[in-house]
C-alpha positions in Angstrom: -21.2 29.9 34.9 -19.5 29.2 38.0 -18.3 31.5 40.2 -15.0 30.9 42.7 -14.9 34.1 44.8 -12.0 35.4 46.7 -9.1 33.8 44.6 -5.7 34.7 43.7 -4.4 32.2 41.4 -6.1 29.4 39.2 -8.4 26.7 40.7 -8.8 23.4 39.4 -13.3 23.5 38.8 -15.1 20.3 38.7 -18.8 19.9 37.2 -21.1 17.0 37.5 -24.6 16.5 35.4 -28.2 16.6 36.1 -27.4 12.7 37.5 -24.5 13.5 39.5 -21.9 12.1 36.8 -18.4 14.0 36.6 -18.3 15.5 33.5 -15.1 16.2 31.3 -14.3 19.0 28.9 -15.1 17.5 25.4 -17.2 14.7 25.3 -20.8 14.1 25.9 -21.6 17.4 24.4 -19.8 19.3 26.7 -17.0 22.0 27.1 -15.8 23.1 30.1 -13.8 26.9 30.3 -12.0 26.7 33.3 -11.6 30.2 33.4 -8.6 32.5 35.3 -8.1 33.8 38.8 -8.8 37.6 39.1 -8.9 37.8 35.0 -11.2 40.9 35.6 -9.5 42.1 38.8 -11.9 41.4 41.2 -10.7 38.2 42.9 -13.4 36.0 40.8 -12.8 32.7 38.8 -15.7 32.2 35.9 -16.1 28.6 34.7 -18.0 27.8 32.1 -19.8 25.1 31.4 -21.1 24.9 27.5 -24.0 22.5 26.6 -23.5 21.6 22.8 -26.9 22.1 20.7 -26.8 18.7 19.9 -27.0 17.7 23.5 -29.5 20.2 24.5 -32.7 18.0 23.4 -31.1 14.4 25.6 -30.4 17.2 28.7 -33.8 18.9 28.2 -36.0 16.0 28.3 -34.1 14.4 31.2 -36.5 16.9 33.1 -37.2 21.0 33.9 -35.3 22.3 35.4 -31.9 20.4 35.3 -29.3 20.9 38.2 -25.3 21.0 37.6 -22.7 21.1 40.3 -19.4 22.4 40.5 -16.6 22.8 42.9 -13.0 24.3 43.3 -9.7 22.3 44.5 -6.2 24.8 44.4 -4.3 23.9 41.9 -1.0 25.1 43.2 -2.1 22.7 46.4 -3.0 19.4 45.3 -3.4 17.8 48.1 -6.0 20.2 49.0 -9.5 19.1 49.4 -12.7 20.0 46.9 -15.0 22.6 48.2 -18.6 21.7 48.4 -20.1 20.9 44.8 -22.5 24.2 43.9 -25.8 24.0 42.5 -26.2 25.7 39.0 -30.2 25.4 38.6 -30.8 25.3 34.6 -34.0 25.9 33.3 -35.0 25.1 29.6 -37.7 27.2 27.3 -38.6 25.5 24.6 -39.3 27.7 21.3 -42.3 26.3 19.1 -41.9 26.7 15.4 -45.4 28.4 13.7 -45.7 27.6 9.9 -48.1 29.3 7.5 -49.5 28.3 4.6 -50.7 30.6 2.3 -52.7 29.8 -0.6 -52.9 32.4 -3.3 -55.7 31.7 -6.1 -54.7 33.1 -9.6 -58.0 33.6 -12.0 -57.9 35.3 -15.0 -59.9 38.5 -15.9 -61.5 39.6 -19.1 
């Protein structure tokens, strides 16, 4: 998540990948919520970047921990400049799976 502080109305929030690569809503693996301006009333814009599970294993292995960016530009200004790309530090915990094999013997009794 993102966080654009001190907002009124809607900025425009640009991400970028662990390799610097602008990343759009809906391909790669990836959604993008752009979130609303003050939507909880405290002057603070959420985006959302989602990773999809499919993805997760490509992003994971591209190293520990990965780093995403984002940024704001006004969208009621668009000839405003983009505010300094963020770093979003994102680290991944592998789960091991544990299988068990039990035997069970059966022998008959007189």
């Amino acid at each position: 998540t993102c966080d654009i502080g001190d907002v009124a109305a809607d900025v425009a929030v640009s991400w970028k990948d662990h390799a610097g690569v602008a990343i759009t809503s809906g391909t790669g693996g990836y959604t993008i919520a752009q979130g609303t301006a003050d939507s909880a009333g405290d002057g603070i814009q959420k985006s959302t970047l989602t990773i999809d599970a499919a993805t997760l294993p490509s992003v994971a292995g591209a190293g520990n921990p990965a780093t995403y960016t984002c940024a704001a530009q006004s969208a009621e200004y668009s000839d405003s400049a983009t505010s300094t790309f963020k770093e979003i530090v994102v680290d991944f915990i592998t789960f091991g799976k544990f299988l068990r094999t039990w035997w069970v013997f059966i022998t008959a009794h007189k």
